[in-house]
N, C-alpha and C positions, 0 to 999 in steps of 0.2 A: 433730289431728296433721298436720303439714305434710309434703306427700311432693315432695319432689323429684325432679326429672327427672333421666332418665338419665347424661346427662353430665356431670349435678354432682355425681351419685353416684361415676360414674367418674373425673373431676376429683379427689375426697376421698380417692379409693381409692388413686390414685395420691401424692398428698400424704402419706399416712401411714405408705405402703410408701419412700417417698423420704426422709420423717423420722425414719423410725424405722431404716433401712439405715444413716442419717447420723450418730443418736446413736450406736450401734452403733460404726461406722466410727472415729468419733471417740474409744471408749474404749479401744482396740487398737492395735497396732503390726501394721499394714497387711503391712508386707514379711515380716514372723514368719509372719504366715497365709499369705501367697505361696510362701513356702519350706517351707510344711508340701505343698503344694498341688502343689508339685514334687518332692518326694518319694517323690510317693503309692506304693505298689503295684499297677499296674493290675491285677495279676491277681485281687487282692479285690477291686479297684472293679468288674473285670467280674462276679464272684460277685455284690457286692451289687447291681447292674443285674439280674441275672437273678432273684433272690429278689426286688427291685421289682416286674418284670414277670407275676410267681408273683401276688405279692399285689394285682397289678389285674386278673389272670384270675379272681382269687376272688371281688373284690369283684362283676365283673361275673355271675356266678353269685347273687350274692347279691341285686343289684337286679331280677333276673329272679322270683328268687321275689319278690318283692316286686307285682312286675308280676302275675303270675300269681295273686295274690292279689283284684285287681281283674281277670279275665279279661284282659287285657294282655299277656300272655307272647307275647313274641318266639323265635323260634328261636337257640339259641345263641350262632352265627355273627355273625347281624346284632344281636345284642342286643349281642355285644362291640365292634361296627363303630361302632354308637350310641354305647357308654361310651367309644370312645377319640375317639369327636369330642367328648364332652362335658369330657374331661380337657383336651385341647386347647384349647375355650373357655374351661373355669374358670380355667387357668395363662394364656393369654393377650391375652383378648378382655376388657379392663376395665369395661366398661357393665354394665347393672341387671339382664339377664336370665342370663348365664354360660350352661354348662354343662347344666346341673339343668333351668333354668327353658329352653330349647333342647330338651331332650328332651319337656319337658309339652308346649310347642307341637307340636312335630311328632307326635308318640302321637296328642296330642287333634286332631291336621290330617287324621292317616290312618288312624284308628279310632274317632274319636268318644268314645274314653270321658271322663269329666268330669273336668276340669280338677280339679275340689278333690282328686279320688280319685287322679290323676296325682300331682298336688304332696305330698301326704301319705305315697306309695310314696315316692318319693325325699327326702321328708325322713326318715323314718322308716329310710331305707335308711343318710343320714348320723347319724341317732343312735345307732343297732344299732352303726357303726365308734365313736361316740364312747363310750359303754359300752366296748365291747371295750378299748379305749386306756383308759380309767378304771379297771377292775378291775387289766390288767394291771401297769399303773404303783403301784396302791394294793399288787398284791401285793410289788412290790420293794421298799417300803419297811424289811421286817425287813433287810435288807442291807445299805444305805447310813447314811450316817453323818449320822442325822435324828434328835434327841434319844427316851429313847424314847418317851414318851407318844404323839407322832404314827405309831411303828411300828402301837401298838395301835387307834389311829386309823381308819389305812389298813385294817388288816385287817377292821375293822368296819362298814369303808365300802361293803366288796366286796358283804354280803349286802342292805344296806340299797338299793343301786343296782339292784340283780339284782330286788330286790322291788317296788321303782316300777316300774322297767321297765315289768317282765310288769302291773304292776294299769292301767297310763296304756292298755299293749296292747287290755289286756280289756277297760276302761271307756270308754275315748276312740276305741278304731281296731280295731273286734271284724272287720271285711273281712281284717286281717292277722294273724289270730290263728294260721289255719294255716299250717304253715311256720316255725314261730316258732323252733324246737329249733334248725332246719336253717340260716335266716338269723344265727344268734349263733351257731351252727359256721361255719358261713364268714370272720363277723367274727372270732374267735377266729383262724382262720388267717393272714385281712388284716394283721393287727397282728404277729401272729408271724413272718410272713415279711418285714414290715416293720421288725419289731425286730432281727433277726437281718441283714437287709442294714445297720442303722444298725451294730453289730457289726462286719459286713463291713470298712465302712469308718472304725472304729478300730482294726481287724487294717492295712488298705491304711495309715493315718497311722502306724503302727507303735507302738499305743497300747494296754499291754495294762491299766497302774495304772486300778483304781476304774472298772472298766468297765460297773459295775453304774450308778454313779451317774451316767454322762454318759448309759446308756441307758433311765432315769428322766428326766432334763431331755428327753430325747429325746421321749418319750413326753406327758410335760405341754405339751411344743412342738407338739406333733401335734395334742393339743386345740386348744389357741389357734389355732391356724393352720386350724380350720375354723370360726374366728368368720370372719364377709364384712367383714373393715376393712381388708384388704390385698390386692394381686394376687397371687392363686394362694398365700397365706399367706407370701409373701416380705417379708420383714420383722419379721413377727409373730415369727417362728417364731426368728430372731436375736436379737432383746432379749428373748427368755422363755429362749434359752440364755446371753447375758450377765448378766440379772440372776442365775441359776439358778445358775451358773458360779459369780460372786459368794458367794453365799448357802453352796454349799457347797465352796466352796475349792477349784473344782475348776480345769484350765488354761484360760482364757478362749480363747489362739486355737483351741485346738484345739475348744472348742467348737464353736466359729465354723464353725470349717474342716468340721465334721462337718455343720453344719447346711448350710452353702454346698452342701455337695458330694448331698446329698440333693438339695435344688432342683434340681442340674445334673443330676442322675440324673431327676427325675421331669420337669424339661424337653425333657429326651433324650426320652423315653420318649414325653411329650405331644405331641410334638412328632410325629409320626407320624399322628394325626389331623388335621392340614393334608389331607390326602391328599383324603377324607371333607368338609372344608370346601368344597375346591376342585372336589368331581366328586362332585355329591351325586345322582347316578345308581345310583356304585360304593355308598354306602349300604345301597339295596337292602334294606329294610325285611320282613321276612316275619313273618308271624302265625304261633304255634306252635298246629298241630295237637294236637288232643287227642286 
């Protein structure tokens, strides 16, 4: 298997977030999405900002258990200081290590604990999110205008996922067995107060038709967009609501405009971990007393 260096990872990443913004771009009427853009409602767009910031308080609650599971556990405080600098890097800092792989090094710099056992918490921390966004999304399916056989589908996907889960948990990763109830309540919250600000801001576009099914495309966008082929899922996350859009009739800019304006909310938001980049004193890293 051939591994490529950093910059050529970053190099591709960017390529494909620039090609795929481009197809996009290209199958739209740019100035329709402008003037939805100008429109907006700021007072739902600041709802749905603050329902964002709900659902990356929880996530960071939830990568603690995680941590805590490998003796790891940080104090609250700095465990949140940590996740909003790694949000920071995942959205902005395009090269091979991000976010995620930023946290395993510093943990395993200033505690020693082993890298494998680091990288497995926070991967396991972003599958726990992709479940949650899988169920939920399979449960909207009786709603949307999906022929029915894949209603019956989706619903049958729900217990079948729920059951890998747990057995991959018990067989493969038994260090993060406990905690397990409490990290999938968390995730469950992640997504719902992530679902409810994508909501947000179809209330702010003044979009009330078939609100089930843009926040379904929402939802399969959410997956895609934590596969690592694009920066910070920018890109990704617009041609899974263009095709999507396509597929079920739905209005293409306003897609668009819904997915844009998320990125602009989670870059707002990411955006605040610069702080943490730049003065990595403020960090301030503490081990939780037990």
């Amino acid at each position: 298997m051939i591994k490529l260096p950093g910059y050529v990872k970053a190099l591709l990443k960017i390529a494909l977030s620039a090609a795929a913004l481009w197809y996009v771009f290209s199958k739209i009427d740019l100035a329709e999405v402008i003037s939805i853009f100008k429109s907006v409602n700021y007072f739902w767009l600041l709802a749905a900002t603050l329902l964002f910031v709900v659902s990356k308080l929880l996530s960071s609650l939830r990568l603690n258990v995680f941590f805590r599971n490998i003796n790891c556990g940080l104090t609250e405080k700095s465990n949140l200081r940590l996740y909003l600098l790694g949000m920071y890097y995942n959205l902005f800092l395009p090269g091979g290590i991000g976010g995620d792989g930023y946290k395993v090094y510093l943990l395993n710099k200033k505690y020693q604990v082993k890298v494998k056992k680091l990288f497995q918490a926070v991967l396991l921390d972003r599958v726990n999110g992709v479940l949650a966004l899988f169920v939920l999304a399979m449960l909207l399916t009786p709603f949307i205008s999906v022929p029915e056989i894949y209603k019956y589908i989706g619903i049958a996907l729900v217990p079948v996922a729920i059951v890998f889960y747990y057995a991959g948990i018990r067989f493969f990763f038994r260090d993060f067995s406990p905690g397990l109830h409490t990290t999938n309540l968390y995730s469950l919250g992640v997504q719902l107060a992530q679902l409810i600000s994508a909501w947000f801001i179809l209330m702010a576009n003044h979009s009330h038709d078939q609100a089930l099914s843009y926040l379904f495309l929402f939802l399969v966008s959410s997956i895609v967009a934590t596969l690592p082929f694009t920066i910070g899922g920018i890109g990704s996350r617009e041609i899974t609501f263009l095709f999507g859009a396509e597929i079920m009739h739905l209005d293409i800019h306003l897609s668009i405009a819904l997915s844009l304006l998320f990125y602009v909310i989670t870059a707002f938001v990411s955006l605040f971990g610069i702080y943490y980049s730049l003065n990595e004193k403020a960090l301030n890293l503490q081990h939780e007393i037990s």
